[in-house]
Biopython code that builds the backbone (N, CA, C, O; Angstrom):
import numpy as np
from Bio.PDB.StructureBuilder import StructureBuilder

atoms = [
    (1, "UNK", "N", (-7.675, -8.630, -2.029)),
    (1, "UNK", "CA", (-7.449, -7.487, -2.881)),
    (1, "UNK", "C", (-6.538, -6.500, -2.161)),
    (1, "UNK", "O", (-6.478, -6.527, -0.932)),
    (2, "UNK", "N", (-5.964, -5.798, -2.738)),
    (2, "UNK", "CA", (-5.004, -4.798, -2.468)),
    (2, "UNK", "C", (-5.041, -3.842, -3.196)),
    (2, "UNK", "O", (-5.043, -4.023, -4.413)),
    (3, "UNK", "N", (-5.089, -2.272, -2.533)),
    (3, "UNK", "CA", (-5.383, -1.146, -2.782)),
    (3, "UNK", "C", (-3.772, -0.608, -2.949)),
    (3, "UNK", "O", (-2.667, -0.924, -2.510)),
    (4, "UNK", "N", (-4.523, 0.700, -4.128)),
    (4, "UNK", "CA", (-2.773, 1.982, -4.527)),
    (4, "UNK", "C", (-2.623, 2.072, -2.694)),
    (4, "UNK", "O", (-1.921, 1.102, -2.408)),
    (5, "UNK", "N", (-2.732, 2.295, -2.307)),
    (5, "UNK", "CA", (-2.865, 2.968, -0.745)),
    (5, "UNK", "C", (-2.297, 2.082, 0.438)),
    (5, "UNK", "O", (-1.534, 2.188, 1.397)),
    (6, "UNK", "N", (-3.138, 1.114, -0.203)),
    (6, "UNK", "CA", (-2.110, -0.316, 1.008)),
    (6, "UNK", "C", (-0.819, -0.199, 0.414)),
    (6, "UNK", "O", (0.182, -0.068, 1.118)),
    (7, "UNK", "N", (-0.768, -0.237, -0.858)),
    (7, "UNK", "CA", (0.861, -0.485, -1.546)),
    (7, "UNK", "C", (1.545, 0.596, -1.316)),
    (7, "UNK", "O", (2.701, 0.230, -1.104)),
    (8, "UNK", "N", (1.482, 1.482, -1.258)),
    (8, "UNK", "CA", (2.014, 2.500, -1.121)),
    (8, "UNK", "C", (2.965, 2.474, 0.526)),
    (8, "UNK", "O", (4.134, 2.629, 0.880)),
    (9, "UNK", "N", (1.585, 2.169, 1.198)),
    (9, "UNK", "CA", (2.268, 2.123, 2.346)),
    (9, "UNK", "C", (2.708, 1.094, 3.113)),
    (9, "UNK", "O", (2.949, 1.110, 4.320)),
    (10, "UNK", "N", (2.820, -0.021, 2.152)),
    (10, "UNK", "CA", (3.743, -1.587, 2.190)),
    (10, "UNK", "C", (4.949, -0.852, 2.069)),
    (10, "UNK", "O", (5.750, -1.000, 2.992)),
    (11, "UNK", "N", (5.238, -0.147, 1.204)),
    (11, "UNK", "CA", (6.307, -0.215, 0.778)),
    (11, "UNK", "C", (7.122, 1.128, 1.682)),
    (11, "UNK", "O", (8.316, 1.019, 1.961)),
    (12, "UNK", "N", (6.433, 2.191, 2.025)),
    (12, "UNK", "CA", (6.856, 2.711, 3.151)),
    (12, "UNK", "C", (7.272, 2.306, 4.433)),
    (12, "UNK", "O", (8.048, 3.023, 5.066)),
    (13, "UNK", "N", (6.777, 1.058, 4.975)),
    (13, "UNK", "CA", (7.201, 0.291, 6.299)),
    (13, "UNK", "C", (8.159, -0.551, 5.974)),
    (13, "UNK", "O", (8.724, -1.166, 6.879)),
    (14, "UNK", "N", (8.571, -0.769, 4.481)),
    (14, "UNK", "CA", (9.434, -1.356, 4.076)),
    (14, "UNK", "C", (10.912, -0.477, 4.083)),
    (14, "UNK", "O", (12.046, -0.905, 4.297)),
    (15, "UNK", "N", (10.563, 0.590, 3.840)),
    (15, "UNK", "CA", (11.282, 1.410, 3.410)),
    (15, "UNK", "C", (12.539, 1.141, 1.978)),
    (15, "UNK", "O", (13.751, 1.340, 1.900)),
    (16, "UNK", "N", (11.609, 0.660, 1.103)),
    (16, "UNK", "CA", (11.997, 0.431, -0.300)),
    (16, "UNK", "C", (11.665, 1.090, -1.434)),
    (16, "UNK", "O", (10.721, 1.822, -1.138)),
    (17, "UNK", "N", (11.990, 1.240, -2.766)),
    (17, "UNK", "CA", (11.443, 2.725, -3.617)),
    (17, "UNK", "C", (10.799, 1.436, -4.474)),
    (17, "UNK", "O", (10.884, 0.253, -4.143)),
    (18, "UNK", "N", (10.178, 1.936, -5.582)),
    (18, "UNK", "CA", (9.557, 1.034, -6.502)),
    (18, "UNK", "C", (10.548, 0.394, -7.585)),
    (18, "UNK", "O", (10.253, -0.467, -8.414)),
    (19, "UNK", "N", (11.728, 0.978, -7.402)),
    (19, "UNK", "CA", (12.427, -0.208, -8.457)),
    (19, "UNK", "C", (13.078, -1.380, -7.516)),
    (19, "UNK", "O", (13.835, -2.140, -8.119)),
    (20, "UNK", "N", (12.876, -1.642, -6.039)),
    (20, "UNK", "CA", (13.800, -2.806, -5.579)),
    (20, "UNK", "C", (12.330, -3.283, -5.473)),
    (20, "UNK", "O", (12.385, -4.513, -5.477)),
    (21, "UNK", "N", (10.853, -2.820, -5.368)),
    (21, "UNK", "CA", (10.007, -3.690, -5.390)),
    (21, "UNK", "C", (9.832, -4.343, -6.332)),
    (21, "UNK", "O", (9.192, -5.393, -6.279)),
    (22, "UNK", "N", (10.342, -3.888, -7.383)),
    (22, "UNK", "CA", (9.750, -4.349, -8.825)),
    (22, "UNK", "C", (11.045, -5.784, -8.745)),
    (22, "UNK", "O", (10.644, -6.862, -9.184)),
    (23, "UNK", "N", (12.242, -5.734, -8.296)),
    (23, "UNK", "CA", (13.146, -6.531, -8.142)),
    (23, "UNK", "C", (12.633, -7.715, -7.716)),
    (23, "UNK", "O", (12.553, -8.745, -8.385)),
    (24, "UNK", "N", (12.133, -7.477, -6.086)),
    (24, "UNK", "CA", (11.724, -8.288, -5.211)),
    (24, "UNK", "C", (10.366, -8.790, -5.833)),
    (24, "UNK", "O", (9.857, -9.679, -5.150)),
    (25, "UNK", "N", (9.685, -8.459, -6.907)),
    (25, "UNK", "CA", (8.639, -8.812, -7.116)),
    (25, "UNK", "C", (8.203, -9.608, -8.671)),
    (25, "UNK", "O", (7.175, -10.054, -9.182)),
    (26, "UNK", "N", (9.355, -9.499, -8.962)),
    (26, "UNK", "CA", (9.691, -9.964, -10.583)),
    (26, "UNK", "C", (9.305, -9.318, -11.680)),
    (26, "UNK", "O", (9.521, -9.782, -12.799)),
    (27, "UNK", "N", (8.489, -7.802, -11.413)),
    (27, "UNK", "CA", (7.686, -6.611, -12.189)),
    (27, "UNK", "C", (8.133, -5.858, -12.353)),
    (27, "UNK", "O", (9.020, -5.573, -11.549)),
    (28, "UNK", "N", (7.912, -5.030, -13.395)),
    (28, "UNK", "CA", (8.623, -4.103, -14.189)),
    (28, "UNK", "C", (8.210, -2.735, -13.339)),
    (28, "UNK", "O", (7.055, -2.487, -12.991)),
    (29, "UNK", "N", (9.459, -1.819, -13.047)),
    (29, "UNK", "CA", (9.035, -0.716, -12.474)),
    (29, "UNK", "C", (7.831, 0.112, -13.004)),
    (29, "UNK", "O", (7.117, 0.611, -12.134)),
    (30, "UNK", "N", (7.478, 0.346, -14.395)),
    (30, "UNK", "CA", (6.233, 0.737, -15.083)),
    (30, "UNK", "C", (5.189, 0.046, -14.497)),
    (30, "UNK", "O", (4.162, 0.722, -14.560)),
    (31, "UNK", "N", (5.021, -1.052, -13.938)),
    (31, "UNK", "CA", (3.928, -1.872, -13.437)),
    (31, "UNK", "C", (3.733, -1.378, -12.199)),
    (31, "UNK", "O", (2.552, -1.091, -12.006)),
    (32, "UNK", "N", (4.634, -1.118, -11.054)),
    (32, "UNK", "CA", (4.273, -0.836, -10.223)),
    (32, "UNK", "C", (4.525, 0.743, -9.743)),
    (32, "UNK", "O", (4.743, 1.212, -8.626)),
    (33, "UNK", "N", (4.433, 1.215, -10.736)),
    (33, "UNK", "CA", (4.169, 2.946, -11.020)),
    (33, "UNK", "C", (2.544, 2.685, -11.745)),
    (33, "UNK", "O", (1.758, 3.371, -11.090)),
    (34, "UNK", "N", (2.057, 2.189, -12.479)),
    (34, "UNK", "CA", (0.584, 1.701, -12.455)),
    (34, "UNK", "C", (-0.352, 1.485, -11.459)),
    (34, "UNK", "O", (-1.506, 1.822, -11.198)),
    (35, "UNK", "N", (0.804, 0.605, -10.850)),
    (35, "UNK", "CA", (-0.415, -0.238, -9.687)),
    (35, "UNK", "C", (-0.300, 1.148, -8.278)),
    (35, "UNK", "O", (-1.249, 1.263, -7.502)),
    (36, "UNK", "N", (0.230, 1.541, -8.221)),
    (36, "UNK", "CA", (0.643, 2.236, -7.276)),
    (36, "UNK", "C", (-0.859, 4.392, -7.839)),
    (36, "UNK", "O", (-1.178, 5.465, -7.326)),
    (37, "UNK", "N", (-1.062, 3.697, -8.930)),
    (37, "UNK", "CA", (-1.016, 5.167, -9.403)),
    (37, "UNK", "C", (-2.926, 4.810, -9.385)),
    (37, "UNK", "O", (-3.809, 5.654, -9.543)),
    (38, "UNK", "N", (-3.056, 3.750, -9.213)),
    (38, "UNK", "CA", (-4.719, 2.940, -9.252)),
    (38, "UNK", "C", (-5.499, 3.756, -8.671)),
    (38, "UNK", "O", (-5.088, 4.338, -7.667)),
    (39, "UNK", "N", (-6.807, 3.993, -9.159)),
    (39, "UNK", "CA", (-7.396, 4.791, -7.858)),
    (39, "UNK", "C", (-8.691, 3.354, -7.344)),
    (39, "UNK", "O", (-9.531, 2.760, -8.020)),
    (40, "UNK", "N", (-8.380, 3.264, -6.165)),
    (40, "UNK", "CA", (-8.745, 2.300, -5.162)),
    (40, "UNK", "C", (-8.071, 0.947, -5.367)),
    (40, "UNK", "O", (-6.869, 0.854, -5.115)),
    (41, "UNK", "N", (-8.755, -0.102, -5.803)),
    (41, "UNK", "CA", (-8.827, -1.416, -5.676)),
    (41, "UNK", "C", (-7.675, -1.508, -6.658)),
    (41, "UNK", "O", (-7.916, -0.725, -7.577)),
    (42, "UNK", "N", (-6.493, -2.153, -6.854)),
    (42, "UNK", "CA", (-5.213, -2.721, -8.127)),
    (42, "UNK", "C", (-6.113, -3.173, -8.239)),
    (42, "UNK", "O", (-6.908, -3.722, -7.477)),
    (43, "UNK", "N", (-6.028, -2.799, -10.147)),
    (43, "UNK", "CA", (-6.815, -3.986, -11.208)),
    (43, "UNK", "C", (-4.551, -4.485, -11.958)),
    (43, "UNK", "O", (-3.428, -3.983, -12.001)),
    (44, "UNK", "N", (-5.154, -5.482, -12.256)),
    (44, "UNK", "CA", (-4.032, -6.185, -13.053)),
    (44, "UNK", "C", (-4.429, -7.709, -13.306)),
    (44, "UNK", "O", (-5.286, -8.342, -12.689)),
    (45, "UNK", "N", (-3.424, -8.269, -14.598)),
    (45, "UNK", "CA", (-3.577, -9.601, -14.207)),
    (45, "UNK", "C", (-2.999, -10.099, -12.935)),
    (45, "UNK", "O", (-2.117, -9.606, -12.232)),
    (46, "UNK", "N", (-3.814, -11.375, -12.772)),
    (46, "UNK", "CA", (-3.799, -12.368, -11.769)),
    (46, "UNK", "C", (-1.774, -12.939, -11.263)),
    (46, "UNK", "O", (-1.128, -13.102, -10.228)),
    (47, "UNK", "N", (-1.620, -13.003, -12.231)),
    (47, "UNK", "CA", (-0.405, -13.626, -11.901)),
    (47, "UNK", "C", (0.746, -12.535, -11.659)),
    (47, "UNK", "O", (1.819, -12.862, -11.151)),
    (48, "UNK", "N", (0.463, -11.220, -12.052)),
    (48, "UNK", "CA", (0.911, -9.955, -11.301)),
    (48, "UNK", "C", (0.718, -9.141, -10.041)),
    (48, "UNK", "O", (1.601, -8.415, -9.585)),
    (49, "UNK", "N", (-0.357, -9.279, -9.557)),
    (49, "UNK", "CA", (-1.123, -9.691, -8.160)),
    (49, "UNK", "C", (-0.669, -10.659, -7.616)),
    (49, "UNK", "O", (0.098, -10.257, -6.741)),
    (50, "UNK", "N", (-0.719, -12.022, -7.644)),
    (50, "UNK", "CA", (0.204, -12.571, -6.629)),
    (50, "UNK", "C", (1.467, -12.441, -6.801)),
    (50, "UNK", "O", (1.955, -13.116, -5.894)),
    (51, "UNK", "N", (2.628, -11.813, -7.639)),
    (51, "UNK", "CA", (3.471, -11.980, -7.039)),
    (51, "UNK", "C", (3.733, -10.527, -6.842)),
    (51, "UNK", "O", (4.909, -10.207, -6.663)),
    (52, "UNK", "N", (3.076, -9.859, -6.844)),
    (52, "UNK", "CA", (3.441, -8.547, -5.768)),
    (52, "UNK", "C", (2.779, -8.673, -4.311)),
    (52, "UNK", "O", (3.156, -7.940, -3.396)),
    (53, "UNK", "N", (1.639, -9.764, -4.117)),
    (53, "UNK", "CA", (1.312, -9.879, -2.776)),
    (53, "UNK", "C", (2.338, -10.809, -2.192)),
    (53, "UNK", "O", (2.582, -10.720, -0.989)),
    (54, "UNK", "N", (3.056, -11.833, -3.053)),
    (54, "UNK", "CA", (4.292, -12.760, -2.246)),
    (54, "UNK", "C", (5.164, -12.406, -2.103)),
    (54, "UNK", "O", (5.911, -12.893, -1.254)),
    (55, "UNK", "N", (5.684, -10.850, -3.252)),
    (55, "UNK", "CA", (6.926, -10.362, -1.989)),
    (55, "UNK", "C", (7.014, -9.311, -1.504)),
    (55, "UNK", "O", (7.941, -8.507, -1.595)),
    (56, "UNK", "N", (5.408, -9.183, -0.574)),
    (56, "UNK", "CA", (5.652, -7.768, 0.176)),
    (56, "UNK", "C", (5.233, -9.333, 1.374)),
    (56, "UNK", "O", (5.411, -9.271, 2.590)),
    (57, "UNK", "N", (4.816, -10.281, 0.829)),
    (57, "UNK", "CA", (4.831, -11.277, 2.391)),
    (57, "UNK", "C", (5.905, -12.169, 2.602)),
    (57, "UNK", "O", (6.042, -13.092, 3.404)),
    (58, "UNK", "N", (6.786, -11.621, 1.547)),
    (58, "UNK", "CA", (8.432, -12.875, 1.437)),
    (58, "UNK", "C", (8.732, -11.321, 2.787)),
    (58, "UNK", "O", (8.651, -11.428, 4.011)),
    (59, "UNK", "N", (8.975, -10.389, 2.207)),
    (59, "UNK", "CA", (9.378, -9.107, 2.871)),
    (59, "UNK", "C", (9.254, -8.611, 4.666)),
    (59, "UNK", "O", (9.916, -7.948, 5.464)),
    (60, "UNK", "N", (7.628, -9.621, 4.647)),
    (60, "UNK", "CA", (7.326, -8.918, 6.068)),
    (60, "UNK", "C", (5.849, -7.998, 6.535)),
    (60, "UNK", "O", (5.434, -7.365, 7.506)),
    (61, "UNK", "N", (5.373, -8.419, 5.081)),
    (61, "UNK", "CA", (4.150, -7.497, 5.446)),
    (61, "UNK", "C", (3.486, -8.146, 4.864)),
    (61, "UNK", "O", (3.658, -8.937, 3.937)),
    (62, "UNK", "N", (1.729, -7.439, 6.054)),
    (62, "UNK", "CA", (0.862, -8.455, 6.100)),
    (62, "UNK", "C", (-0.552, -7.580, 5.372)),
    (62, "UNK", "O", (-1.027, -6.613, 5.968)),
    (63, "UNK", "N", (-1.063, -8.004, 4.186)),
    (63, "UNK", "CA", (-2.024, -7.420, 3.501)),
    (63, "UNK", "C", (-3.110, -7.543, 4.434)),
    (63, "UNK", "O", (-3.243, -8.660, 4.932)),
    (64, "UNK", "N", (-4.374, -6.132, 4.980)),
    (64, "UNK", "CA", (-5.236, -6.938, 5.731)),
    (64, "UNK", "C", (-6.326, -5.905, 5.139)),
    (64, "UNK", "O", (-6.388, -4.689, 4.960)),
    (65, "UNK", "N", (-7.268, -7.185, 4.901)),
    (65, "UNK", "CA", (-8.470, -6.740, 3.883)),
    (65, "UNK", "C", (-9.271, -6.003, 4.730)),
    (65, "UNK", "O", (-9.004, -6.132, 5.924)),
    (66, "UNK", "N", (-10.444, -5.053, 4.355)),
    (66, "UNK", "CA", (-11.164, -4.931, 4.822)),
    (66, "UNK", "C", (-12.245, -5.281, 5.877)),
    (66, "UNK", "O", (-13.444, -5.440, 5.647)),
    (67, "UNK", "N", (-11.854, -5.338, 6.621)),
    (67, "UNK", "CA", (-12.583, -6.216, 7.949)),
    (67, "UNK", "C", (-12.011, -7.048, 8.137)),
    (67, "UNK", "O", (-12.783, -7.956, 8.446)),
    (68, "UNK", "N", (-10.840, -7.430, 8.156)),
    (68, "UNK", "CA", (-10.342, -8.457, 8.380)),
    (68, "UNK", "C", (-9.515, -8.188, 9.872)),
    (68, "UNK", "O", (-9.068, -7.111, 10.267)),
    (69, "UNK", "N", (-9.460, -9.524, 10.569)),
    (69, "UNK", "CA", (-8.537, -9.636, 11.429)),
    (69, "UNK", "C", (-6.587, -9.915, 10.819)),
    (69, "UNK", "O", (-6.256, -10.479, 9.776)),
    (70, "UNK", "N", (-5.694, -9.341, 11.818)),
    (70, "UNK", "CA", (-4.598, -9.364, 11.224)),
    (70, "UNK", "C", (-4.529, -11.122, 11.931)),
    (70, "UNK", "O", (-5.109, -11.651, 12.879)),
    (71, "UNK", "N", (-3.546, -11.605, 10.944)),
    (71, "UNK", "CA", (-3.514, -13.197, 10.580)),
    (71, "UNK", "C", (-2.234, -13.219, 12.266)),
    (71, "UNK", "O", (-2.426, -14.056, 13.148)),
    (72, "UNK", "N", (-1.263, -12.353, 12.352)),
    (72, "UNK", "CA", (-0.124, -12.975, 13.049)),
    (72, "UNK", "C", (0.075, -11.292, 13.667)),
    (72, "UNK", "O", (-0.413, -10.231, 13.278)),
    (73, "UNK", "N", (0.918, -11.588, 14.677)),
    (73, "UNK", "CA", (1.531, -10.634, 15.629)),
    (73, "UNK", "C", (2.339, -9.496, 15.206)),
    (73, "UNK", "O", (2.990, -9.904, 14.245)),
    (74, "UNK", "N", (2.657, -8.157, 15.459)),
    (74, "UNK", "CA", (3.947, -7.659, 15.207)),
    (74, "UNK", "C", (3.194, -6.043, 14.523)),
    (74, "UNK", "O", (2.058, -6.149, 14.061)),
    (75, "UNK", "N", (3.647, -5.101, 14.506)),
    (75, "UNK", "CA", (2.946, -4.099, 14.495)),
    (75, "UNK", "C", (2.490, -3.926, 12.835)),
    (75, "UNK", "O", (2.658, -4.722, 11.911)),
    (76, "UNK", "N", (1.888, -2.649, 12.834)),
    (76, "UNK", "CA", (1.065, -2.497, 11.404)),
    (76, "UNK", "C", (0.569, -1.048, 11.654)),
    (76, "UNK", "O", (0.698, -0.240, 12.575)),
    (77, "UNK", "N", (-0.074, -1.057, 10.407)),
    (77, "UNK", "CA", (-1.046, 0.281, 10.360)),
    (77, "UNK", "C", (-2.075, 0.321, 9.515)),
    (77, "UNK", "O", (-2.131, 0.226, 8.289)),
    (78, "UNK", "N", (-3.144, 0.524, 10.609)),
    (78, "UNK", "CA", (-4.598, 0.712, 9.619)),
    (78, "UNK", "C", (-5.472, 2.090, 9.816)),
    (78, "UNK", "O", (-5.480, 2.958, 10.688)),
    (79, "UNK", "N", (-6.199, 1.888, 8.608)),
    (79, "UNK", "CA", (-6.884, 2.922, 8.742)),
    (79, "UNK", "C", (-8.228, 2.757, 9.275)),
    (79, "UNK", "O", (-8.797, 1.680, 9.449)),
    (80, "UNK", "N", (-8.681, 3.910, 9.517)),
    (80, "UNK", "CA", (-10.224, 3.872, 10.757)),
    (80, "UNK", "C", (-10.930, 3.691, 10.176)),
    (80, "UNK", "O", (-10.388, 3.787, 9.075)),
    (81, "UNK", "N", (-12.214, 3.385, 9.968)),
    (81, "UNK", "CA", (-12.801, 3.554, 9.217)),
    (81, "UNK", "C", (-13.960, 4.625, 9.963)),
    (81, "UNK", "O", (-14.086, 4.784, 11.177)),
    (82, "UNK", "N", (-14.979, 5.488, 8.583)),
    (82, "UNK", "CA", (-15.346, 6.446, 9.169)),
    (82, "UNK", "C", (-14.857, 7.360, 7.909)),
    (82, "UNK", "O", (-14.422, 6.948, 6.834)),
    (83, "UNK", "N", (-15.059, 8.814, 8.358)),
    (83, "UNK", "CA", (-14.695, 9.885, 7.234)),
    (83, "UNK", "C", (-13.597, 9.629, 6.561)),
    (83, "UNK", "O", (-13.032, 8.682, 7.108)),
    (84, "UNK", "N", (-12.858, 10.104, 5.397)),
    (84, "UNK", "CA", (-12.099, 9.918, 4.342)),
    (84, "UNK", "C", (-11.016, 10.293, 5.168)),
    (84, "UNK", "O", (-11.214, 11.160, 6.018)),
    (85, "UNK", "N", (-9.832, 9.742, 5.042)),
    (85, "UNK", "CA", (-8.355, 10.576, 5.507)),
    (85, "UNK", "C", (-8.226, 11.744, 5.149)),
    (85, "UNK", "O", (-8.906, 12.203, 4.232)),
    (86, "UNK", "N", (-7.124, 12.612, 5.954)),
    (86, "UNK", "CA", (-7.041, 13.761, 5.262)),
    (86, "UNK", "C", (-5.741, 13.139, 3.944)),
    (86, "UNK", "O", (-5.010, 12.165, 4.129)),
    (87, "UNK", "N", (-5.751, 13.891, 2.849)),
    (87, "UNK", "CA", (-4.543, 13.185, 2.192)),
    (87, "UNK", "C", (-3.496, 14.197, 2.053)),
    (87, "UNK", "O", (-3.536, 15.293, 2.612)),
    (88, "UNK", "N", (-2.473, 13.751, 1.217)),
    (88, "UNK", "CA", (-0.821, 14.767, 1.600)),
    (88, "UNK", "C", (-1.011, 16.117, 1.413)),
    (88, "UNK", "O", (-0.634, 16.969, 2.217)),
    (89, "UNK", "N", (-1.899, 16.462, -0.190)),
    (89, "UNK", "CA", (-1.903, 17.777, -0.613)),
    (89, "UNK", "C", (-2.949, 18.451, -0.031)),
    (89, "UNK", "O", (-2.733, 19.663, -0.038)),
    (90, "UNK", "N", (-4.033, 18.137, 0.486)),
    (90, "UNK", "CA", (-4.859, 18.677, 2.050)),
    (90, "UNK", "C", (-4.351, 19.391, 2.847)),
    (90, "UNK", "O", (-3.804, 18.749, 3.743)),
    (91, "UNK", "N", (-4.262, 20.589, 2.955)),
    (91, "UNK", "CA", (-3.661, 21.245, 4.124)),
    (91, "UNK", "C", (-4.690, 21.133, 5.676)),
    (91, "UNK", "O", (-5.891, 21.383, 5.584)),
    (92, "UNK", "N", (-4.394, 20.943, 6.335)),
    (92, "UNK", "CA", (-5.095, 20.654, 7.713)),
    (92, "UNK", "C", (-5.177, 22.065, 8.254)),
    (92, "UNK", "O", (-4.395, 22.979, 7.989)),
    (93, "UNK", "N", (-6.247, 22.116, 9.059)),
    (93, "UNK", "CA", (-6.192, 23.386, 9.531)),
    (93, "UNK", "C", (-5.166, 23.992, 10.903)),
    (93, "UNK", "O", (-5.135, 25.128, 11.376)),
    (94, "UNK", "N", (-4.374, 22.755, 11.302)),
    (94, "UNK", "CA", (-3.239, 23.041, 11.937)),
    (94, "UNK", "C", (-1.877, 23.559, 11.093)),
    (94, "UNK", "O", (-1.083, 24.428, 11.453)),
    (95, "UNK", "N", (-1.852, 22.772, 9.882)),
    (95, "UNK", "CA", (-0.807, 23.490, 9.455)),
    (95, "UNK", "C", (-1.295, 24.129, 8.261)),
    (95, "UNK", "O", (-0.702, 23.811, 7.230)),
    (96, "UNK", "N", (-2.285, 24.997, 8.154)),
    (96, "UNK", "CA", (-2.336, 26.212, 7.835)),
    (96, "UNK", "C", (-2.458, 27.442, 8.101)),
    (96, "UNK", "O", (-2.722, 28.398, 7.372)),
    (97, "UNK", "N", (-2.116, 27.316, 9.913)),
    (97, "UNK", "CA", (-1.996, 28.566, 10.226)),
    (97, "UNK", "C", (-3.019, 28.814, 10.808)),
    (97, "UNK", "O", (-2.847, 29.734, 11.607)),
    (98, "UNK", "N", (-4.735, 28.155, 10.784)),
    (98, "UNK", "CA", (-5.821, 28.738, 11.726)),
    (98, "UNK", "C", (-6.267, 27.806, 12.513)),
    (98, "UNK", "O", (-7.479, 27.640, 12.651)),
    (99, "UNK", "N", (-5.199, 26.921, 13.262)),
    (99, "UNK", "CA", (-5.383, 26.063, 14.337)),
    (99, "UNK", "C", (-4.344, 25.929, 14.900)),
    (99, "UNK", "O", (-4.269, 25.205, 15.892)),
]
sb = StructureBuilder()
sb.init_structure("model")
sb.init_model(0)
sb.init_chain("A")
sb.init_seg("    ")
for serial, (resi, resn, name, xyz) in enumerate(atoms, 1):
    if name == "N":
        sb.init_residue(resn, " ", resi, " ")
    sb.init_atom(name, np.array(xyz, "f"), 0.0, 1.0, " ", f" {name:<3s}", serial, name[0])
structure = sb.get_structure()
């Protein structure tokens, strides 16, 4: 399974916008302004799911599930698990001025 959140940030290490994914992926930019907009887990059909998981792995990136070990070498980014991230519109208390 693959999360708005993993995709999001597939496509940031990619450094691609959602219409060359939708290219690379045979999906309509509306689809992956959907999938992207999911809150947690992408729901979609099946055969839209794999081929947005085959070309972020034609691409270079490696989906890694929840507890999972990464399959092959080469850098990445995960999250900790533990308290919630802070997210973008969160102001932190460093950059608000009382840290």
């Amino acid at each position: 399974m693959i999360t708005a959140h993993q995709l999001r940030a597939a496509r940031a290490l990619l450094g691609i916008d959602q219409r060359r994914l939708a290219e690379l992926s045979g999906l309509s930019v509306p689809t992956i302004q959907r999938m992207e907009a999911s809150d947690g887990t992408i729901r979609g059909n099946v055969d839209s799911l794999m081929k947005l998981i085959a070309a972020l792995d034609a691409a270079g990136v490696e989906i890694i599930g929840e507890g999972a070990v990464s399959r092959a070498s080469g850098r990445g980014v995960r999250l900790k698990a533990g308290p919630e991230p802070l997210r973008a519109e969160e102001p932190s208390a460093a950059s608000d001025g009382r840290g």
